[in-house]
N, C-alpha and C positions, 0 to 999 in steps of 0.2 A: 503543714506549715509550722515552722516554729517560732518560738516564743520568746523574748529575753524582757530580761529584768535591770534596769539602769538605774543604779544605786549612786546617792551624791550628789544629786545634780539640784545645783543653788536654785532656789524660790525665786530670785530674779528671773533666770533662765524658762522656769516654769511660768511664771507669768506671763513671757514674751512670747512664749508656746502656746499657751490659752488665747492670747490677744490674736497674734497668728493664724490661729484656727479658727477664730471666730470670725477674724474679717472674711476665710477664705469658705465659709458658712461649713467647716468639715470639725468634726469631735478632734478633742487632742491625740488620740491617738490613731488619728488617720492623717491627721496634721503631720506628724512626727513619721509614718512610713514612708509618706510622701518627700520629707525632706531627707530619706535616708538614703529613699531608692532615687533622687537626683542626683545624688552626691557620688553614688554608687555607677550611674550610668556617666557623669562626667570622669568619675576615675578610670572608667573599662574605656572610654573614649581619649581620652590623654594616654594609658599605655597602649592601647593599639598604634595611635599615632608614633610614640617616641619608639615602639619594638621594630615598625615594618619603615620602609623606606618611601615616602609617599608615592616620588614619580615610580618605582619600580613597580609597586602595588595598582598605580592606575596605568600603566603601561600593561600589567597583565590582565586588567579588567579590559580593555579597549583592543587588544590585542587582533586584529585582523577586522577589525570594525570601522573605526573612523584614522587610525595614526597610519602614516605610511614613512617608513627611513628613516630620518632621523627630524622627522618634523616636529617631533616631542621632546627633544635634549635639553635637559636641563643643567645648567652647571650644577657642581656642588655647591652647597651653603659657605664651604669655607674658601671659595674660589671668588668672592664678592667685593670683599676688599672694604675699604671704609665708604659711607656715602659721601653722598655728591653736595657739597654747599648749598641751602637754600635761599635765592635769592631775597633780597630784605631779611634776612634773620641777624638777628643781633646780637 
């Protein structure tokens, strides 16, 4: 595994990281992997999402399983149009 070393970072910041840690009863620097590798798994989750096409991607997982013809058509996103009025809104 490797190592890094994070230079600069304001006493505030460090404080908020110790409190952090401590509520969540983990050392600060298990505090801080922890908050790296979320951030890390939310950004591999948002580019998977915007690189692949969703319905195409679940259309290939599903593929001879449960969809038959075209009972999984989805429009495009940009075939939607503006929405629909909701009633009582002001």
């Amino acid at each position: 595994m490797a190592t890094i070393t994070i230079r600069k970072v304001d006493d505030g910041r460090i404080a908020l990281l110790k409190r952090e840690a401590e509520e969540n009863n983990r050392s600060m620097e298990s505090q801080a992997r922890s908050i790296i590798e979320d951030h890390l798994a939310a950004y591999v989750a948002k580019r998977t999402m915007n690189a692949a096409d969703f319905v195409a991607e679940m259309r290939e997982l599903l593929d001879g399983e449960y969809i038959e013809g075209d009972e999984f058509d989805v429009r495009d996103r940009q075939d939607y149009g503006r929405p629909l009025p909701f009633e009582g809104a002001s």
